[in-house]
PAZAPA-4460 file (N, C-alpha, C; in steps of 0.05 Angstrom, whole numbers, plus 32768, in hexadecimal, padded with zeros to 4 digits):
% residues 243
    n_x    n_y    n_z   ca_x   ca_y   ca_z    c_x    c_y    c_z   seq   type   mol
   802C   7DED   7B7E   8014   7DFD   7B78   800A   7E09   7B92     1      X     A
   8008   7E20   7B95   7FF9   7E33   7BA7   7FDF   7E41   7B9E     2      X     A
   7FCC   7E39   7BAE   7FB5   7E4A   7BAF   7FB4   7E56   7BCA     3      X     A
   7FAD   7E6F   7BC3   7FA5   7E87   7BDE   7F85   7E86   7BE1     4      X     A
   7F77   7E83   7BE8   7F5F   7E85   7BE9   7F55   7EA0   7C03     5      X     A
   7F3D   7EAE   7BF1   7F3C   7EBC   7C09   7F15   7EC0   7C0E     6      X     A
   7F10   7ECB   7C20   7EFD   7EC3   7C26   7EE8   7EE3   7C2D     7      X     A
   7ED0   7EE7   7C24   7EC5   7EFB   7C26   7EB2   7EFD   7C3F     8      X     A
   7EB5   7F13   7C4B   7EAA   7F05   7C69   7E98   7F25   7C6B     9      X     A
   7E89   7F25   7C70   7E6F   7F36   7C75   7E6E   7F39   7C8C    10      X     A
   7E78   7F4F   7C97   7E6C   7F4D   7CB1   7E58   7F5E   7CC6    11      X     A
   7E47   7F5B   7CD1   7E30   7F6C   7CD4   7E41   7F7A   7CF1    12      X     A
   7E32   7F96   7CF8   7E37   7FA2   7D10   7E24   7FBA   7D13    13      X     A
   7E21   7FBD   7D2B   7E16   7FDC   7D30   7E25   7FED   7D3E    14      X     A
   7E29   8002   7D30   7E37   8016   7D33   7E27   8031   7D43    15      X     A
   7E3B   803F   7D58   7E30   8059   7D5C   7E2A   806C   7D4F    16      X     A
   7E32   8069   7D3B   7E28   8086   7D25   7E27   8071   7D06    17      X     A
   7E11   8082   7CFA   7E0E   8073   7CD2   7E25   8079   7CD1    18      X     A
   7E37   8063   7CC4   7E40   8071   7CAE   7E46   8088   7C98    19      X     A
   7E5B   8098   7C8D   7E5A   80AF   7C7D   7E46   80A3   7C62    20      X     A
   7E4C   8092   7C5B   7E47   8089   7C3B   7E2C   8070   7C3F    21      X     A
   7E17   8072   7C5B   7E0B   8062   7C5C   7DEA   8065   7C51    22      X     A
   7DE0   8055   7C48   7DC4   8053   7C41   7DB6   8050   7C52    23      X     A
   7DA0   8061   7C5A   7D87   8062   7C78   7D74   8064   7C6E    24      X     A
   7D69   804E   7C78   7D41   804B   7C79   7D2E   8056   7C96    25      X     A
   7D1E   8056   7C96   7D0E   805F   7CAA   7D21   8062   7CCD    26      X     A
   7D27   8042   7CCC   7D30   8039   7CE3   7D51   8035   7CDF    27      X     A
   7D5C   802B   7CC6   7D6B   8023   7CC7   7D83   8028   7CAE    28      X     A
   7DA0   802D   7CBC   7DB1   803E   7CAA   7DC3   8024   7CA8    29      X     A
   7DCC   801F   7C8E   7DDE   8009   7C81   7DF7   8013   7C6E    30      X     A
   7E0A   8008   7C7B   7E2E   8013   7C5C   7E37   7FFB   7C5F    31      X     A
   7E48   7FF6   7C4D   7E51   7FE2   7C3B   7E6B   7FE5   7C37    32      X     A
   7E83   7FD9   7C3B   7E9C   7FE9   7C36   7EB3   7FD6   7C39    33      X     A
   7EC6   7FD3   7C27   7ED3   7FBA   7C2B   7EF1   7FC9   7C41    34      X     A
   7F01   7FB1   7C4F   7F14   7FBF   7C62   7F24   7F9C   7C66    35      X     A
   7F3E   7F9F   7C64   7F4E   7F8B   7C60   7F48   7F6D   7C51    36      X     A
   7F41   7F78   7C3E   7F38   7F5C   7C2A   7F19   7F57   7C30    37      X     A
   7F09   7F65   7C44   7EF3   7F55   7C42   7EE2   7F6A   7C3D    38      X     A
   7EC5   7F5F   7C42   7EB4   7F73   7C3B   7E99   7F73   7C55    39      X     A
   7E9F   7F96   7C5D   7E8C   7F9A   7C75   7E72   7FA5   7C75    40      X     A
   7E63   7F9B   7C75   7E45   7FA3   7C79   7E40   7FB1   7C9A    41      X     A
   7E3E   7FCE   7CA2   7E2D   7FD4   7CBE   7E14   7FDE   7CB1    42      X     A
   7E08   7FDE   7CD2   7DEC   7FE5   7CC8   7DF0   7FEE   7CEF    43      X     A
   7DE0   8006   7CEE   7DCF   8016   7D05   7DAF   8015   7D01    44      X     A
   7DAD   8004   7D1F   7D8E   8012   7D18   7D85   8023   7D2C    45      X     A
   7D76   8035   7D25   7D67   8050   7D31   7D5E   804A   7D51    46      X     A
   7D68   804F   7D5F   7D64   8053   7D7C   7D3E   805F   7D7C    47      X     A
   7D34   805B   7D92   7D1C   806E   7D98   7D22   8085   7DB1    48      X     A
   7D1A   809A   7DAA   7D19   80AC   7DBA   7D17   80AA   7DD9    49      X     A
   7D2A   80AD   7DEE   7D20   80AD   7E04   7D02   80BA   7E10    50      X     A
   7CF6   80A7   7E27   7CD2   80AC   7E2C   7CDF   80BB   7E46    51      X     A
   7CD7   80D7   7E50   7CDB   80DB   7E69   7CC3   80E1   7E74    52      X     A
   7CB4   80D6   7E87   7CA0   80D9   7E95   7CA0   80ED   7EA5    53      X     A
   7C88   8106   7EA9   7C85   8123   7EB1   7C8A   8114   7ED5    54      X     A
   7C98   812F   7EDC   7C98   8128   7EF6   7C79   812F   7F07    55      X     A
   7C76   811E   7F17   7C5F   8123   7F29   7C58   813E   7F33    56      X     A
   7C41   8140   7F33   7C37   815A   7F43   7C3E   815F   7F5E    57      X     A
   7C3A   8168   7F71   7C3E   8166   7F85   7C29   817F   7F98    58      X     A
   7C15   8173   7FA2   7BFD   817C   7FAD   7C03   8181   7FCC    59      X     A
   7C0A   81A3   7FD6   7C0A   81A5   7FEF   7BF3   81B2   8000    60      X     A
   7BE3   819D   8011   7BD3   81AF   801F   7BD7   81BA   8034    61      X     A
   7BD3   81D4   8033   7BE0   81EA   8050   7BBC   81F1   8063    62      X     A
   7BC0   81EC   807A   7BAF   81EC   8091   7BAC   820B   808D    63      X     A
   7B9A   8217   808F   7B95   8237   8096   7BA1   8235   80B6    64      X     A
   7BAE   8255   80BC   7BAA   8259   80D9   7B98   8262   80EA    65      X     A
   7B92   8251   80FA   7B78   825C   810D   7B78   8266   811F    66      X     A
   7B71   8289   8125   7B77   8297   813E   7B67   8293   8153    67      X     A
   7B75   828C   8170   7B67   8286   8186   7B4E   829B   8193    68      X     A
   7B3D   829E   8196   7B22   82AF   81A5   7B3A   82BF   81BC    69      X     A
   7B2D   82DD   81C0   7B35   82E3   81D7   7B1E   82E5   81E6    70      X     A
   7B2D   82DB   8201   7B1A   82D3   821D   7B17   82E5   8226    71      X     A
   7B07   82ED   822E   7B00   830F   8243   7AFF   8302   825D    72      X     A
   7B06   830F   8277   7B05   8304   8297   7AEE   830B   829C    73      X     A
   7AE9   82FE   82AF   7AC4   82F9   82B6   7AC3   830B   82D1    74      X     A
   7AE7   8310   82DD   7AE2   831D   82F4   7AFB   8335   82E6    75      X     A
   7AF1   834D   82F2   7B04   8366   82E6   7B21   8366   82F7    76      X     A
   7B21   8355   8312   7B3A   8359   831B   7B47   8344   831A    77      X     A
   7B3E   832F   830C   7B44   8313   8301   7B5B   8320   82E8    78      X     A
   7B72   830D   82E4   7B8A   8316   82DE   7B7D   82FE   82C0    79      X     A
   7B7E   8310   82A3   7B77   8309   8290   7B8F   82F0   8285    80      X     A
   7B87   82E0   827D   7B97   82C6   827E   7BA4   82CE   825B    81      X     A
   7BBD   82C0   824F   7BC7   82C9   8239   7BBC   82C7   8225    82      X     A
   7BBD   82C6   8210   7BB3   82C4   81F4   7BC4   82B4   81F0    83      X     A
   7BC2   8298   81E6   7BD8   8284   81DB   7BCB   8277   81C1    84      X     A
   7BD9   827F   819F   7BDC   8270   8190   7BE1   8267   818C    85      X     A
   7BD4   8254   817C   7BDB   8236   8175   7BF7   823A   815E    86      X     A
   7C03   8224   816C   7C1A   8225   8152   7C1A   8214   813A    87      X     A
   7C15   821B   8129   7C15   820D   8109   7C27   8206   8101    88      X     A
   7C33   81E8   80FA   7C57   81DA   80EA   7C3F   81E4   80D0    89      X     A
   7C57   81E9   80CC   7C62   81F0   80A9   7C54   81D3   809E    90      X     A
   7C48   81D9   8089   7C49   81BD   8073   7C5D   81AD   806E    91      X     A
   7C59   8198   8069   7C72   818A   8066   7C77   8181   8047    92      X     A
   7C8C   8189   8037   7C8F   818C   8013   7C94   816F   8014    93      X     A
   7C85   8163   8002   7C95   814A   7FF6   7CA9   814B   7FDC    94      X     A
   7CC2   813C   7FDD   7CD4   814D   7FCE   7CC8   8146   7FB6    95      X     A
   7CD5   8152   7FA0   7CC1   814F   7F7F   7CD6   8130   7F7B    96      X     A
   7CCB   8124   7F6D   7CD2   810B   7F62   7CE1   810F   7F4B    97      X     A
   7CF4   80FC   7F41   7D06   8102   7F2C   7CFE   80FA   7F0F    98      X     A
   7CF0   8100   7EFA   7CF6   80F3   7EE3   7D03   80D7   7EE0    99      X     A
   7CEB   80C8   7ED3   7CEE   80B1   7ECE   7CFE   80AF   7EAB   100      X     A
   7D14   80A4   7EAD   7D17   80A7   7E91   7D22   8089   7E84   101      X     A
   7D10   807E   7E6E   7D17   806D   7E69   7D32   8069   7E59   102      X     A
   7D46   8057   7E52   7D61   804A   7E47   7D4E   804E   7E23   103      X     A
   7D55   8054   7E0F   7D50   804A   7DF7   7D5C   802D   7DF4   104      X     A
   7D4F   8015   7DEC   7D58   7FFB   7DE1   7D64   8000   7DD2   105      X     A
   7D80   7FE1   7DD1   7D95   7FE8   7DBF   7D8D   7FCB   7DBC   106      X     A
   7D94   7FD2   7DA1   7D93   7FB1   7D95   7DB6   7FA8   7D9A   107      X     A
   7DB5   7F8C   7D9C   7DD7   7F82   7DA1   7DDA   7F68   7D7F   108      X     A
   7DEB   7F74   7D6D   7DF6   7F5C   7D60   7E13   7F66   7D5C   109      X     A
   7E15   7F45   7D63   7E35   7F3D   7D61   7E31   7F22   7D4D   110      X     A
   7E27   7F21   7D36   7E1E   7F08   7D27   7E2F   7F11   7D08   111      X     A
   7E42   7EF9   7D00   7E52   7F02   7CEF   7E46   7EED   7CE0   112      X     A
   7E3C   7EFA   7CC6   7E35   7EE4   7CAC   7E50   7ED9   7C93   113      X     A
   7E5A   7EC2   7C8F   7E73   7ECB   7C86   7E69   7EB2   7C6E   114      X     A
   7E6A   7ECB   7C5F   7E63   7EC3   7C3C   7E8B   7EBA   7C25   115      X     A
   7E89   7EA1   7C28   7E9D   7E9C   7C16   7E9B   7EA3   7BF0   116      X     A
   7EB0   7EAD   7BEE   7EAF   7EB4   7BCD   7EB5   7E9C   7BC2   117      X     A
   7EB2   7E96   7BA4   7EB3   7E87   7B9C   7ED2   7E81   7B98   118      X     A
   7ED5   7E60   7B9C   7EF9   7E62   7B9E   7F06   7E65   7B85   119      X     A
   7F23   7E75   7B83   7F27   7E74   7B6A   7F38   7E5B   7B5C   120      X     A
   7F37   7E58   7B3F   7F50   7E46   7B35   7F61   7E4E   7B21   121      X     A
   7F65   7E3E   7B14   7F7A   7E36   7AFF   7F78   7E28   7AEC   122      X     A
   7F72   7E28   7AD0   7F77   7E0B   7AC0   7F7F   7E12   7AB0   123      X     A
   7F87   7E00   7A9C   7F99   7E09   7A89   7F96   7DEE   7A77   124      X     A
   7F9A   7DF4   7A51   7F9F   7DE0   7A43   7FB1   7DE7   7A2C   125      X     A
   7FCA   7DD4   7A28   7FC8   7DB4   7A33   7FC3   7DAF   7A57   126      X     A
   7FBC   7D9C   7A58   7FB9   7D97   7A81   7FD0   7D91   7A84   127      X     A
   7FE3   7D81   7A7B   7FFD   7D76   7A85   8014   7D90   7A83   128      X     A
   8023   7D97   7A68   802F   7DAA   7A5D   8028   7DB3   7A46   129      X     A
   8030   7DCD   7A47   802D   7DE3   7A29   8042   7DDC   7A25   130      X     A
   8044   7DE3   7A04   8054   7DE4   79EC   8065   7DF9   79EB   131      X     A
   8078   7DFC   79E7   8085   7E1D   79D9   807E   7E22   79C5   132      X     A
   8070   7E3C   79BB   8064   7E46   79A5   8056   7E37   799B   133      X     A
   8041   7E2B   79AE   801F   7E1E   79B0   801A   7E2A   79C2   134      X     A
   7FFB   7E3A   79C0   7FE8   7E41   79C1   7FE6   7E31   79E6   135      X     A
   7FDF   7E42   79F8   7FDA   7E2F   7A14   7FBF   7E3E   7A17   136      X     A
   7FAA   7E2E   7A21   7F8C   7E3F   7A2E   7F89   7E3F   7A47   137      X     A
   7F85   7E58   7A4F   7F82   7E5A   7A6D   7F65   7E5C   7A77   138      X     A
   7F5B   7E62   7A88   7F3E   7E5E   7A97   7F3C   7E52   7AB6   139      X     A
   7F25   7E69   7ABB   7F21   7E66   7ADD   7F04   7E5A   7ADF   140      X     A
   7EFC   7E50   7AF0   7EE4   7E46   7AF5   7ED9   7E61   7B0F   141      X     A
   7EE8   7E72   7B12   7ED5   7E82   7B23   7EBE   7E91   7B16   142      X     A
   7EB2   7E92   7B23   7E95   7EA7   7B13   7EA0   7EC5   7B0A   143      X     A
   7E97   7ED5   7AFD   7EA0   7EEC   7AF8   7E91   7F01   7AFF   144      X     A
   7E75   7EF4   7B0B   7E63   7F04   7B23   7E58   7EF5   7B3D   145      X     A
   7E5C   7F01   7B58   7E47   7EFB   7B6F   7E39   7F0B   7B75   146      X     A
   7E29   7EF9   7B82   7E12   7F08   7B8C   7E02   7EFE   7BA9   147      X     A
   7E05   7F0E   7BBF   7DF7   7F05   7BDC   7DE2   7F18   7BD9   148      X     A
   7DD7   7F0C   7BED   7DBC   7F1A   7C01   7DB8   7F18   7C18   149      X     A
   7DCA   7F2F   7C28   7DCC   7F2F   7C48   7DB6   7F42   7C56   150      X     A
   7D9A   7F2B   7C64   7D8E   7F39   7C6C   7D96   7F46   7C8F   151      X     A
   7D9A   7F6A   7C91   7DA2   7F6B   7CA9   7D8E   7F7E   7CB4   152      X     A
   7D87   7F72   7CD7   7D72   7F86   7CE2   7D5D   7F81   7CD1   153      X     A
   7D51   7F97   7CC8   7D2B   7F95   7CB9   7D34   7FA4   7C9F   154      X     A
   7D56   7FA0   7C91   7D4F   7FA4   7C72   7D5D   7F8D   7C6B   155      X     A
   7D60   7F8E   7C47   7D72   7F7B   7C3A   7D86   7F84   7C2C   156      X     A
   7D92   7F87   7C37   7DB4   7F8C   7C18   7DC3   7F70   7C0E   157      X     A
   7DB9   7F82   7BF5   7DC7   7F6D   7BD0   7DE4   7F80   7BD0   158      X     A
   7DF1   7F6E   7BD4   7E0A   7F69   7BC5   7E14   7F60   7BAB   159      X     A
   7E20   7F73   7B97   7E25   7F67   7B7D   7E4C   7F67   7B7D   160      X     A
   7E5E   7F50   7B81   7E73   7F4D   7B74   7E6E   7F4B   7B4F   161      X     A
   7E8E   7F5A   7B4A   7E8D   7F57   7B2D   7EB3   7F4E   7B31   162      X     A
   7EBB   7F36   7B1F   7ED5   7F2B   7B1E   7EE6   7F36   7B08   163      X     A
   7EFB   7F3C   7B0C   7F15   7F42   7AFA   7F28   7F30   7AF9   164      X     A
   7F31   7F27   7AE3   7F3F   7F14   7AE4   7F5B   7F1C   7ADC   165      X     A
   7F72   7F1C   7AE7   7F8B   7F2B   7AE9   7FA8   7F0F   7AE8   166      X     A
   7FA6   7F07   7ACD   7FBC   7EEA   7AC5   7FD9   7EF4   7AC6   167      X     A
   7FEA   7EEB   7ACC   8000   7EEB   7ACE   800A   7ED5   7AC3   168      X     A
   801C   7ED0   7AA7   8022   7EAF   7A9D   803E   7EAB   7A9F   169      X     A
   804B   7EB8   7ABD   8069   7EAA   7AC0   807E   7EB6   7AB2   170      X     A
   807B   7EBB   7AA2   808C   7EC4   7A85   8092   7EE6   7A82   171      X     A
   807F   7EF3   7A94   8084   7F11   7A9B   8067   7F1D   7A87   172      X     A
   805D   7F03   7A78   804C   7F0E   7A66   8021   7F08   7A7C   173      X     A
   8015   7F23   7A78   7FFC   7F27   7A90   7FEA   7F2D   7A75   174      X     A
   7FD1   7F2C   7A80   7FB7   7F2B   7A78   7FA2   7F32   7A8D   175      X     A
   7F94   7F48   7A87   7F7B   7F54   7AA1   7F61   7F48   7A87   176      X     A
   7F4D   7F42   7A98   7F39   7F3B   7A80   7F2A   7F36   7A9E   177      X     A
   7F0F   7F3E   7A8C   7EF0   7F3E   7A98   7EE8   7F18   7A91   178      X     A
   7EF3   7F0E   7A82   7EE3   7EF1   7A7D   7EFB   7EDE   7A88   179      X     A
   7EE7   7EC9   7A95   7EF7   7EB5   7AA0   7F03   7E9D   7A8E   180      X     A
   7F08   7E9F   7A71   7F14   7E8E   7A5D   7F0C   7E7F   7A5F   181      X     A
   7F17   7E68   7A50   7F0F   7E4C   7A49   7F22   7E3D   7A39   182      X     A
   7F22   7E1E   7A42   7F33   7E10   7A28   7F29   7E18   7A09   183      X     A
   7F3A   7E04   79F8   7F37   7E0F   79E1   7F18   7E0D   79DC   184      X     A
   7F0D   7E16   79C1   7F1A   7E2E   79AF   7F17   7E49   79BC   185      X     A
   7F11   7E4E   79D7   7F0C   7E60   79E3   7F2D   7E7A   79DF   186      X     A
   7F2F   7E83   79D3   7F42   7E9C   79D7   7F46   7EB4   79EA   187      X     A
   7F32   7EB2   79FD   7F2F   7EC7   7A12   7F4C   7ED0   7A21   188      X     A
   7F53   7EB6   7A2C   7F6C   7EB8   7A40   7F80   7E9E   7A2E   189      X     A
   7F92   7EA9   7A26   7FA6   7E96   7A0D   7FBF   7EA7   7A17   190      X     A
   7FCF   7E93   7A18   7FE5   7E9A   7A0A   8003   7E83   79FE   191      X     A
   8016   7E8C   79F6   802A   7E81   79E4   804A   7E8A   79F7   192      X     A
   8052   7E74   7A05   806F   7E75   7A0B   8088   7E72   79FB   193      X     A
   808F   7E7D   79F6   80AE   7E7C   79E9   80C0   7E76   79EE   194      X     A
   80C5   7E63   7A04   80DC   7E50   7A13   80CD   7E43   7A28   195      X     A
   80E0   7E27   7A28   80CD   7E19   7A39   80DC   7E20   7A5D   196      X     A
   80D4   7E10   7A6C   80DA   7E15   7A8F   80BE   7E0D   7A97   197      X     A
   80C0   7E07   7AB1   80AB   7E15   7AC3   809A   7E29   7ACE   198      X     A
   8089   7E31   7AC4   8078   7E4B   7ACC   8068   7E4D   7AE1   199      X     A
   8068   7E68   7AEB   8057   7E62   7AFE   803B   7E79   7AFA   200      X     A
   802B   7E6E   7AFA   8015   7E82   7AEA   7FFF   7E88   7B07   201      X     A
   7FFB   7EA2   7B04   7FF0   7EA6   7B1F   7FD7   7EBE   7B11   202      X     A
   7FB8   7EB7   7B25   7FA8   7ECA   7B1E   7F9C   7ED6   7B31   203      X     A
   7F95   7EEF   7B34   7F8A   7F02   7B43   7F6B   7F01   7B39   204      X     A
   7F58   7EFD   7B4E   7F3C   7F02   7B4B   7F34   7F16   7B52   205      X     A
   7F2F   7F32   7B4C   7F26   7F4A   7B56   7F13   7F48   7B59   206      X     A
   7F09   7F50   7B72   7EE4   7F59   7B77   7EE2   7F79   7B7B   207      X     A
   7ED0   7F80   7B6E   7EBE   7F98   7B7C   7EA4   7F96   7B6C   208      X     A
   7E93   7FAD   7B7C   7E7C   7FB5   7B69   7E6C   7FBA   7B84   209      X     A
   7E54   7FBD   7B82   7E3F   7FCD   7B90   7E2E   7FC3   7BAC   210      X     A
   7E1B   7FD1   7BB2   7E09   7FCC   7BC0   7DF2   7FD4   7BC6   211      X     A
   7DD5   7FCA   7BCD   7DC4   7FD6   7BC5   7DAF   7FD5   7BDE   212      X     A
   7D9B   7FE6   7BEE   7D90   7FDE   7BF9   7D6A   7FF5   7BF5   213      X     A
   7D5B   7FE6   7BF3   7D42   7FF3   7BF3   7D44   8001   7BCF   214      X     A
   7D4D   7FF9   7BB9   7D50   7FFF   7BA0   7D60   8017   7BA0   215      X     A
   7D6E   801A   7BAF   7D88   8033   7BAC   7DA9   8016   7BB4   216      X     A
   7DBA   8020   7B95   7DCE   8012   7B92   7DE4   8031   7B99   217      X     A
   7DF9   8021   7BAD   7E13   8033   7BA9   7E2E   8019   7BA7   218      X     A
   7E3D   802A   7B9E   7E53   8019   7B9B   7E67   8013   7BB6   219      X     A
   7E7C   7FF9   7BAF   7E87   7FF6   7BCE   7E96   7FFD   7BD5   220      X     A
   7EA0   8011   7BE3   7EB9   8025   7BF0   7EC6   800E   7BF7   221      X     A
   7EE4   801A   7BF6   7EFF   800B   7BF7   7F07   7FFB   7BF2   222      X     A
   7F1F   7FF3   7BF4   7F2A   7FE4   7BDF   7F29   7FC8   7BDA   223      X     A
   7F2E   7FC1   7BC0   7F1F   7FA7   7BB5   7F2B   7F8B   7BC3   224      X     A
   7F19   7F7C   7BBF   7F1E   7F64   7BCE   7F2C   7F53   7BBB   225      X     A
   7F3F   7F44   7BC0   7F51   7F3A   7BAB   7F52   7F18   7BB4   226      X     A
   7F55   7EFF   7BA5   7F58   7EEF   7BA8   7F6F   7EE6   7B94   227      X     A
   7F85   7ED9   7BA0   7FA6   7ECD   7B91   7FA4   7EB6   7B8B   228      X     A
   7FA8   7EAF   7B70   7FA5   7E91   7B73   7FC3   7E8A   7B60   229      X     A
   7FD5   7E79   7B63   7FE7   7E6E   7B4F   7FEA   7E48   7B52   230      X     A
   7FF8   7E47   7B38   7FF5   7E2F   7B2C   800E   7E2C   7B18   231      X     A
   8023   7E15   7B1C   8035   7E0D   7B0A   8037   7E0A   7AF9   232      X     A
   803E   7E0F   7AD8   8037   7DFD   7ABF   8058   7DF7   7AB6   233      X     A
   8051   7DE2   7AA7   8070   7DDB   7A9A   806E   7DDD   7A85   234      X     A
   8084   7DED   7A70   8086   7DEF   7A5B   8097   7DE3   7A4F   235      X     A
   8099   7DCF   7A35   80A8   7DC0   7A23   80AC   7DCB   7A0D   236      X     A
   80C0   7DC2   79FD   80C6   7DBF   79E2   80B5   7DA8   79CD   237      X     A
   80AB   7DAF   79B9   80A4   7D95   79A8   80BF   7D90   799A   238      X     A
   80B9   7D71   79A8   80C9   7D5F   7996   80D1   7D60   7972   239      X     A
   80E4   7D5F   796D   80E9   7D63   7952   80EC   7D50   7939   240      X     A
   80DE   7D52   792D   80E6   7D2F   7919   80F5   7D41   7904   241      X     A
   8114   7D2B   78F7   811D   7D27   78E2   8116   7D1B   78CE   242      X     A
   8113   7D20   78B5   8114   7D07   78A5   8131   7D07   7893   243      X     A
***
């Protein structure tokens, strides 16, 4: 007997850009999307606008120039002395300052929530061996719906699995059915071999179905998550009385 078990793993991330097919709230954009058997939840949340602070003024005060008096000689054959202005430096610029610009916060998750599906089985009656041309009942104990609630960042997404049940009874003879059977008198998942041997009866649990966040549901892009499960049965002959 082989069971495959597989495992539904959620995993959160923030991404540089939403998603094509994602759901956005104020702050925050969420998709849903299954990718090698599992199923991926990202979510972006909304960056804030870079703050850049005005650059400074820059206040230059310039000295007026002040022209020197001319001196007159007190004696006429007295040799008139020069006129010398004052030399004025240039103001001195303070250079302009650069814009202050703040980084927008990035939020950081690397936090993987890993939600197991429910495991699948097998049963069958008779429990020991079926009969040839008796009636055998099959039935899974998996649920035929889940349901999470992964709260990520500041929303909540509901997750709805819906199960398919996909029988295979060894014999080349299959059954797809929405209900997970039952022993007798249950007729859901039945069937009748026509030679005995060993069988090997194997079932596929299909998942898909939706997702929902802030009362808007979409459904879950790509392809369905599958769980294998098989299980041996032996088939006999009934014994025959003479009289």
């Amino acid at each position: 007997m082989e069971i495959k078990r597989y495992s539904l793993i959620v995993i959160l991330l923030l991404l540089g850009a939403p998603a094509a097919n994602a759901a956005c709230t104020q702050k925050t954009c969420v998709d849903v999307f299954t990718d090698k058997n599992q199923l991926v939840i990202t979510a972006q949340k909304g960056a804030a606008k870079p703050t850049v602070k005005p650059a400074p003024k820059v206040i230059t005060t310039i000295k007026p120039v002040v022209k020197a008096p001319v001196v007159k000689p007190p004696v006429p054959k007295q040799t008139p002395k020069p006129v010398v202005k004052p030399i004025v430096k240039p103001p001195t610029l303070k250079p302009i300052a650069k814009p202050v610009v703040k980084k927008p916060a990035t939020a950081s998750l690397s936090d993987k929530l890993i939600k197991l599906l429910p495991a699948g089985d097998i049963n069958f009656q008779p429990a020991t061996q079926s009969v040839v041309n008796i009636p055998t009942y099959f039935w899974t104990k998996t649920p035929q719906r889940f349901q999470a609630v992964i709260p990520i960042l500041d929303v909540i997404v509901y997750v709805n699995l819906y199960a398919t049940f996909d029988w295979s009874f060894g014999d080349g003879a299959k059954k797809l059915t929405l209900l997970q059977g039952g022993p007798f008198p249950n007729p859901a998942v039945m069937h009748t071999y026509a030679s005995k041997g060993d069988k090997e009866v194997e079932l596929k649990v299909i998942w898909q179905g939706t997702w929902s966040v802030n009362g808007v549901t979409s459904p879950i892009a790509g392809d369905l998550i599958t769980q294998s499960i098989s299980k041996q049965l032996t088939v006999v002959t009934a014994p025959t009385l003479f009289n």
